[in-house]
Structures are given as structure tokens and as C-alpha cells.
PDB file with SEQRES, HELIX, SHEET and CRYST1 records, atoms N, CA, C and O in Angstrom:
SEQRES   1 A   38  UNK UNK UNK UNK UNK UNK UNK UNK UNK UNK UNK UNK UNK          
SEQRES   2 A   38  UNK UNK UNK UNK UNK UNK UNK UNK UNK UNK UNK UNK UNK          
SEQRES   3 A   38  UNK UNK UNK UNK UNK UNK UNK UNK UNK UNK UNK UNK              
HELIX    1 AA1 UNK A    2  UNK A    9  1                                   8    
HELIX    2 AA2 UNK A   13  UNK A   34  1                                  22    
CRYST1    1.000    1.000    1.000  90.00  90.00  90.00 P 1           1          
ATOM      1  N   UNK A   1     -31.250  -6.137 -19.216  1.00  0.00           N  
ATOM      2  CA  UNK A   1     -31.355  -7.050 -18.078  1.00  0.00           C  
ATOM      3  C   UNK A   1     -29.970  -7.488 -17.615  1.00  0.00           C  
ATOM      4  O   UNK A   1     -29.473  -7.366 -16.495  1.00  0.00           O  
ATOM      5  N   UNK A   2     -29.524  -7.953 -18.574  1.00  0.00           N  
ATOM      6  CA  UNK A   2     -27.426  -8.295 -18.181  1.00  0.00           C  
ATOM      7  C   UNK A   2     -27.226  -7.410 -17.751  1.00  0.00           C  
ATOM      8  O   UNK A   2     -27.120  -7.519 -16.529  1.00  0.00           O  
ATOM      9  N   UNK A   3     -26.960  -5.487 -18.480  1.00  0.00           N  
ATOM     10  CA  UNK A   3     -26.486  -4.921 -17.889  1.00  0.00           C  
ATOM     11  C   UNK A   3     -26.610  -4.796 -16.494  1.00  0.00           C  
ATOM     12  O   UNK A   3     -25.596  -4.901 -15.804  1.00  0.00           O  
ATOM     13  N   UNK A   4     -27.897  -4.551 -15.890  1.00  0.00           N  
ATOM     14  CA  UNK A   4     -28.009  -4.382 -14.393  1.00  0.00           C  
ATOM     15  C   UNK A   4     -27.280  -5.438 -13.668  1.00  0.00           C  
ATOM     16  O   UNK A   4     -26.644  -5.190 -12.643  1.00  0.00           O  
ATOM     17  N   UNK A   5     -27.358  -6.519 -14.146  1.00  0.00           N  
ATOM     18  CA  UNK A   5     -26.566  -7.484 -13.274  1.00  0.00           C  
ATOM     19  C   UNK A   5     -24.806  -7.313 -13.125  1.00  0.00           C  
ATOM     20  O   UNK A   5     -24.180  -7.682 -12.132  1.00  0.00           O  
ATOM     21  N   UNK A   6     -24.438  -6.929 -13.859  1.00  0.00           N  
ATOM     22  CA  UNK A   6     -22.922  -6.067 -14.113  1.00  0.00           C  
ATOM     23  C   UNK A   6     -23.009  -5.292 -13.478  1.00  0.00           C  
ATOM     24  O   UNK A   6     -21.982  -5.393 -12.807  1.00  0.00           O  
ATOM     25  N   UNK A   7     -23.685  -4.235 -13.024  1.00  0.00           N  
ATOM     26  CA  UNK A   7     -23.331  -3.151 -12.801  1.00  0.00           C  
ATOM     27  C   UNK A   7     -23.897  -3.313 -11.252  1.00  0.00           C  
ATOM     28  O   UNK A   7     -23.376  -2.490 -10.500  1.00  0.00           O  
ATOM     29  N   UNK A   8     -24.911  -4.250 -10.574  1.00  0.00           N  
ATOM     30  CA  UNK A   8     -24.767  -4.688  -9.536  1.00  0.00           C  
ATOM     31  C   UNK A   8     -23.525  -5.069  -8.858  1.00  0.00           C  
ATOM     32  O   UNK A   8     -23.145  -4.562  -7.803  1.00  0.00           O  
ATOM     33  N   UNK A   9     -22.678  -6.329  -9.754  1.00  0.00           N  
ATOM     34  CA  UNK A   9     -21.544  -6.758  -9.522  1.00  0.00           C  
ATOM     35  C   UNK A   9     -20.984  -6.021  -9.248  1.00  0.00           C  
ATOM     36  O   UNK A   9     -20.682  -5.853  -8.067  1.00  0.00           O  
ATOM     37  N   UNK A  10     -20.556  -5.181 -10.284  1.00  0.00           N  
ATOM     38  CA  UNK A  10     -19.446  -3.882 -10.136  1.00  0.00           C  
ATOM     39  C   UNK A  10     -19.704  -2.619  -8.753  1.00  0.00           C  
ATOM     40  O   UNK A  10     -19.074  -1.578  -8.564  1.00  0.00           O  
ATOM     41  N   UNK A  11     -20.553  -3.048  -8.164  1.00  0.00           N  
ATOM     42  CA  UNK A  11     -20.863  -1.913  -7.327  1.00  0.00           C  
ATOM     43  C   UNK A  11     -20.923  -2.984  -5.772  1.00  0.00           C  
ATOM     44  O   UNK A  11     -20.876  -2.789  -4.558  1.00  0.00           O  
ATOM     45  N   UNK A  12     -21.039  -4.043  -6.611  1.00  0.00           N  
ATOM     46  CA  UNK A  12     -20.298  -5.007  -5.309  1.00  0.00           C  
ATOM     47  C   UNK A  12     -18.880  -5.050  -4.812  1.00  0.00           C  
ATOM     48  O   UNK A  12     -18.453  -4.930  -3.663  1.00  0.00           O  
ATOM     49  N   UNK A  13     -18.208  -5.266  -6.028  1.00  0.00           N  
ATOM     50  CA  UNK A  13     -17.047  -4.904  -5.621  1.00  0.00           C  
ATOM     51  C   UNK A  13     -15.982  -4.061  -5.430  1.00  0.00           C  
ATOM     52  O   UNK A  13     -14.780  -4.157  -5.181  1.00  0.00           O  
ATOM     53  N   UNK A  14     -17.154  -2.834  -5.710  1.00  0.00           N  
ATOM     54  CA  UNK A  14     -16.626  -1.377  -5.507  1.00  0.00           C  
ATOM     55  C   UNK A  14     -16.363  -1.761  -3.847  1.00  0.00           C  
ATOM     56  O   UNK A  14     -15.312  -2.139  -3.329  1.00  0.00           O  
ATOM     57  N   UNK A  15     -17.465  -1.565  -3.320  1.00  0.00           N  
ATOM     58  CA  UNK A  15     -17.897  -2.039  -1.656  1.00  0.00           C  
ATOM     59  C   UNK A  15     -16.675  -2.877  -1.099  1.00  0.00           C  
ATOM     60  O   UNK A  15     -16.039  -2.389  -0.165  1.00  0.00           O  
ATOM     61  N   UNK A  16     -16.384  -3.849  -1.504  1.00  0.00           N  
ATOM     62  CA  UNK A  16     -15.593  -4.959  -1.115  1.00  0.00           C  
ATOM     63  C   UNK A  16     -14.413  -4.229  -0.913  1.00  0.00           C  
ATOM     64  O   UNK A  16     -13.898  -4.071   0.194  1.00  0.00           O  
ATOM     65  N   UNK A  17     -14.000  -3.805  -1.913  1.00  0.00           N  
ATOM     66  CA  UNK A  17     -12.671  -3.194  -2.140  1.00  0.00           C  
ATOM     67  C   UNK A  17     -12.164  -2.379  -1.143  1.00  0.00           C  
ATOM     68  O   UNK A  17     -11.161  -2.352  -0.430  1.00  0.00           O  
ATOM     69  N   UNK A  18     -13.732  -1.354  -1.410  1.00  0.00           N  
ATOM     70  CA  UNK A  18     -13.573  -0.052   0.447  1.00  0.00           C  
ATOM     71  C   UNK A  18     -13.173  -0.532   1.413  1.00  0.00           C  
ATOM     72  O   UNK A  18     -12.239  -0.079   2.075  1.00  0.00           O  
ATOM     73  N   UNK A  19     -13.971  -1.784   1.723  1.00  0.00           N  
ATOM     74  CA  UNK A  19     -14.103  -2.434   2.602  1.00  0.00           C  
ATOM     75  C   UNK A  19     -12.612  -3.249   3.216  1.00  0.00           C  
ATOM     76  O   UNK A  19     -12.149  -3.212   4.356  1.00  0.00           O  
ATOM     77  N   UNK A  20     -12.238  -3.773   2.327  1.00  0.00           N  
ATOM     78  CA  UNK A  20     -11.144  -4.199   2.461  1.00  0.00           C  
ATOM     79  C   UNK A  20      -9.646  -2.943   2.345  1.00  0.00           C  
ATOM     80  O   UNK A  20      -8.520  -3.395   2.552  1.00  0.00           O  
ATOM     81  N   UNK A  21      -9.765  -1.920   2.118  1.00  0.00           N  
ATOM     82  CA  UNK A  21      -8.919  -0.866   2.094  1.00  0.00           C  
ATOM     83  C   UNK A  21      -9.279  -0.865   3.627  1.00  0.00           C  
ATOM     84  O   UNK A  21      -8.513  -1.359   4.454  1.00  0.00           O  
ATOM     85  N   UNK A  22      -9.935  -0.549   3.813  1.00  0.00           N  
ATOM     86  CA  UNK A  22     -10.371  -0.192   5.485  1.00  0.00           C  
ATOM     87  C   UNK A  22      -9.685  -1.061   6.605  1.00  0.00           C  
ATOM     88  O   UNK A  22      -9.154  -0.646   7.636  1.00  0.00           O  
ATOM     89  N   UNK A  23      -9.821  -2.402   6.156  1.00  0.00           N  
ATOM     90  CA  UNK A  23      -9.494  -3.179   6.685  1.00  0.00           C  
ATOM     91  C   UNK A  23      -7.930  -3.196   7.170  1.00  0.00           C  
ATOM     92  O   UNK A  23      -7.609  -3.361   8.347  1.00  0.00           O  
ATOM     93  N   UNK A  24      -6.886  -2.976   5.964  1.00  0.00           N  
ATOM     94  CA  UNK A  24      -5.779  -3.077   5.976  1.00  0.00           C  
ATOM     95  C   UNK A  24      -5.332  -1.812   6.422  1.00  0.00           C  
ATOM     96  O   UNK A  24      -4.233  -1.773   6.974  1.00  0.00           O  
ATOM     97  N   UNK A  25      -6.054  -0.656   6.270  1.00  0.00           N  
ATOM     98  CA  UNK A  25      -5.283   0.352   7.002  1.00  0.00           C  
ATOM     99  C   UNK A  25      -5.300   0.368   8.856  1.00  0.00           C  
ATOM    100  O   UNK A  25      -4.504   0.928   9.610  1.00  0.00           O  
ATOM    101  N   UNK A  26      -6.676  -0.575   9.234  1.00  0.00           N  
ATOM    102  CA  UNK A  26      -6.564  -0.963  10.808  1.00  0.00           C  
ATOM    103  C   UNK A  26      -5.620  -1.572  10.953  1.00  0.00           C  
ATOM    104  O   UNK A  26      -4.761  -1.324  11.800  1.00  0.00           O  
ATOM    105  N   UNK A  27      -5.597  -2.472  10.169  1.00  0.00           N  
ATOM    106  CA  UNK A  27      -4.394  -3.769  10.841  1.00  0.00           C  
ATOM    107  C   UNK A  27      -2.994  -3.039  10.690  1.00  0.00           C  
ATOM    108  O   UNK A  27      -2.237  -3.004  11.660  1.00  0.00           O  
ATOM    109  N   UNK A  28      -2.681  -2.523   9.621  1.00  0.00           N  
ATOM    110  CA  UNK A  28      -1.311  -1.455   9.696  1.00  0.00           C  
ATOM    111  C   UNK A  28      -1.014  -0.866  11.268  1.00  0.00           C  
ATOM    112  O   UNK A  28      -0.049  -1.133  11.983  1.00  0.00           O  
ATOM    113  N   UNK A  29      -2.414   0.211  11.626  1.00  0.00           N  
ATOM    114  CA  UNK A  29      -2.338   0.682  12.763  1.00  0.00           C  
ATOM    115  C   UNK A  29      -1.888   0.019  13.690  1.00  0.00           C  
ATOM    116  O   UNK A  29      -0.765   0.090  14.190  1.00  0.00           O  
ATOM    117  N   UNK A  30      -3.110  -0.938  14.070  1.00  0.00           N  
ATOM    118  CA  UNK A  30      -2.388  -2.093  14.914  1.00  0.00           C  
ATOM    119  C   UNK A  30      -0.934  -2.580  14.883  1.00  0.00           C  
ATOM    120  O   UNK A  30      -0.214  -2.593  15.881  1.00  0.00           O  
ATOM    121  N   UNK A  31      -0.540  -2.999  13.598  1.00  0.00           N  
ATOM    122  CA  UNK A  31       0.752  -3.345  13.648  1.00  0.00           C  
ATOM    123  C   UNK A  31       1.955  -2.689  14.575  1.00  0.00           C  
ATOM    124  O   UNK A  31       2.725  -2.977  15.491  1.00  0.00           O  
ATOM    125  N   UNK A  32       1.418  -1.140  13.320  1.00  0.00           N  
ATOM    126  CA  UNK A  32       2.342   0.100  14.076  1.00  0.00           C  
ATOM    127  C   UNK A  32       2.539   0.454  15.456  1.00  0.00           C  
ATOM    128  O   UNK A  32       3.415   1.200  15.894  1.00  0.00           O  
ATOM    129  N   UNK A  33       1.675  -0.128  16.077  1.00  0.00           N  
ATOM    130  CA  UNK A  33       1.213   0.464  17.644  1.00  0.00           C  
ATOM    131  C   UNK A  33       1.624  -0.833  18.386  1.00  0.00           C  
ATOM    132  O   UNK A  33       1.712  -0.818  19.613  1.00  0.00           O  
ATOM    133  N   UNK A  34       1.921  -2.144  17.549  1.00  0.00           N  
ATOM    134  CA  UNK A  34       2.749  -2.960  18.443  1.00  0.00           C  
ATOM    135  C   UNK A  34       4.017  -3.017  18.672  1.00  0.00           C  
ATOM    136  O   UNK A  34       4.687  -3.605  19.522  1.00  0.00           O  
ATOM    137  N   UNK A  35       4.235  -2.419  17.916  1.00  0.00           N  
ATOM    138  CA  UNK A  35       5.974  -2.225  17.816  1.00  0.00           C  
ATOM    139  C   UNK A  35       6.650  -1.774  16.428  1.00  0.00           C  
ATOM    140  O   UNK A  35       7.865  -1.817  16.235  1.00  0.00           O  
ATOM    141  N   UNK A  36       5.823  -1.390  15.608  1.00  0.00           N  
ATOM    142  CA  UNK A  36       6.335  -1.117  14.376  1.00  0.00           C  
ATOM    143  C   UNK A  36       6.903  -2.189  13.273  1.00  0.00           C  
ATOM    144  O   UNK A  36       6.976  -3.414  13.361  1.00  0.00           O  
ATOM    145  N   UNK A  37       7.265  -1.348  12.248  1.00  0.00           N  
ATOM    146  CA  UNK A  37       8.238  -2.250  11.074  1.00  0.00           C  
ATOM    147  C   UNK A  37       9.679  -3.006  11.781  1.00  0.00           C  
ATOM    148  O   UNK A  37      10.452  -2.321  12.450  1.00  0.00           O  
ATOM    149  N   UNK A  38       9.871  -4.165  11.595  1.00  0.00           N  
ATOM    150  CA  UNK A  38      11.676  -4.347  11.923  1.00  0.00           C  
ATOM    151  C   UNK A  38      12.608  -4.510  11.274  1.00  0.00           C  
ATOM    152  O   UNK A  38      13.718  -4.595  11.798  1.00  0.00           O  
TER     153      UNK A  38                                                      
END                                                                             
């Protein structure tokens, strides 16, 4: 019974993680496309 609840978690924040990788590679873009690094 614990286990499943772990391994829910863990597959929550598998998700999150994607999710947030995703995230930061838009905003990079964006960045890049405003004018770049200075």
C-alpha cells in the first residue's frame, strides 16, 4: 500500500521535472530571441 503511494509520488515528479525542463528551455528561447546573453 506505501509502496504505490511512492511510486505515485515519484512519477509525479518525474512529470514536474519534464515539465519544468520544458519550461526553461522556452524561456531560454525567448531570452535568446530578445537579444541574447550580455
Amino acid at each position: 500500500m506505501k509502496s504505490a503511494s511512492i511510486l505515485k509520488l515519484h512519477l509525479l515528479s518525474f512529470r514536474l521535472q519534464a515539465t519544468l525542463d520544458r519550461l526553461a528551455a522556452k524561456l531560454e528561447s525567448v531570452y535568446k530571441a530578445l537579444g541574447g546573453k550580455r
